[in-house]
C-alpha positions in Angstrom: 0.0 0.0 0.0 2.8 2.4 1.2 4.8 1.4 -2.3 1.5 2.3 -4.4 1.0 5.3 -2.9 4.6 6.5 -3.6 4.7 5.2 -6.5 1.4 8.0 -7.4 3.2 10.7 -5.9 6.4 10.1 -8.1 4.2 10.2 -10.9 2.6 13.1 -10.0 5.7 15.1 -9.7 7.1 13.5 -12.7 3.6 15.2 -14.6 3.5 18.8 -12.8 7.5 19.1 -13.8 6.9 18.0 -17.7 3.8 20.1 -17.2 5.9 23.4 -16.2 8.9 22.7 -18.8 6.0 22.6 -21.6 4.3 25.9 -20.4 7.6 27.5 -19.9 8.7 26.4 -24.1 5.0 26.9 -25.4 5.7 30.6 -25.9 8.9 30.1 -28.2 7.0 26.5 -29.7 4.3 29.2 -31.1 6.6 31.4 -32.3 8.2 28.8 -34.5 5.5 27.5 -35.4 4.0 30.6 -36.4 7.0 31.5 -38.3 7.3 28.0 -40.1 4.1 28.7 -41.5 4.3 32.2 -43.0 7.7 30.7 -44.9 6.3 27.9 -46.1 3.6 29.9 -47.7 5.1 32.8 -48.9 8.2 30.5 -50.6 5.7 28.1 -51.9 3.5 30.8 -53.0 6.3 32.0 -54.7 7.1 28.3 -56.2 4.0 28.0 -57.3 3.0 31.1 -58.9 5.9 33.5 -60.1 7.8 30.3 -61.0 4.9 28.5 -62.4 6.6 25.2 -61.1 4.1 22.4 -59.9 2.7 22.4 -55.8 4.7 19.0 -56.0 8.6 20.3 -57.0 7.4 23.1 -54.6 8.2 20.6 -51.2 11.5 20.4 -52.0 12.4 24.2 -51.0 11.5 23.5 -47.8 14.3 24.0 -45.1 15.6 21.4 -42.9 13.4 21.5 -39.4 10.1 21.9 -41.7 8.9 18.7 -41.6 5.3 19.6 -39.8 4.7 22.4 -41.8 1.8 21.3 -44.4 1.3 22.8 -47.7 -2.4 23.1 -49.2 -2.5 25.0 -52.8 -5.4 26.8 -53.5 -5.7 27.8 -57.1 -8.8 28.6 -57.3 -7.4 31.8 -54.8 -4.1 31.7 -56.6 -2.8 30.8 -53.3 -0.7 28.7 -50.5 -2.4 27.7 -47.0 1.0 26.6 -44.6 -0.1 24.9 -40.9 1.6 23.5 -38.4 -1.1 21.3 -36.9 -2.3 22.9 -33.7 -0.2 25.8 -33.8 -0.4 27.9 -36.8 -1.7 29.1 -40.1 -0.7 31.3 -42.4 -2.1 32.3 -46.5 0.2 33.8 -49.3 -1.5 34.7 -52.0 -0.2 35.6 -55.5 -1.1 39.4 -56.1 -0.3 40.4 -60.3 2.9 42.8 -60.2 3.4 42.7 -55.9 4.5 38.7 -56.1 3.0 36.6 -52.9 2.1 38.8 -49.7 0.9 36.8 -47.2 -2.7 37.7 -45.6 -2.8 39.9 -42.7 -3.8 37.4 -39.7 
């Protein structure tokens, strides 16, 4: 009984510290993530529209560290939706003689 009930109270801790270290890194984990996504689409925007080069060859400008950023092309738009899932989303869309501007949030 005495075993079980430390056992619990290690746990506990063990959750409240992992707890704290993720609400003290969520701050910077958004601001990637944020970040991650307005690249993605304005450089895939850019891939896809000024260059004229297909959503598919597009992936491949991606920079190391950018695996969970998704790209959706929407051409109907003329544009790029980037997400990080959970975190952030961010639009470039192709404007005629201003390139891709992203979408104010």
């Amino acid at each position: 009984m005495v075993l079980a009930r430390k056992w619990w109270t290690m746990a506990a801790v063990i959750a409240l510290v992992l707890l704290g270290l993720f609400a003290w890194q969520a701050p910077g984990l958004v601001a990637r993530a944020r970040l991650g996504a307005a690249y993605g689409a304005r450089i895939t925007c850019s891939c896809r529209y000024v260059e004229g080069r297909e959503m598919g060859s597009c992936g491949d400008d991606k920079e190391p560290g950018m695996a969970l950023v998704r790209l959706t092309d929407r051409p109907d738009s003329r544009a790029v939706e980037a997400t990080v899932p959970l975190l952030a989303t961010r639009t470039a869309r192709f404007r005629p003689g201003w390139g891709c501007l992203l979408d104010p949030r």
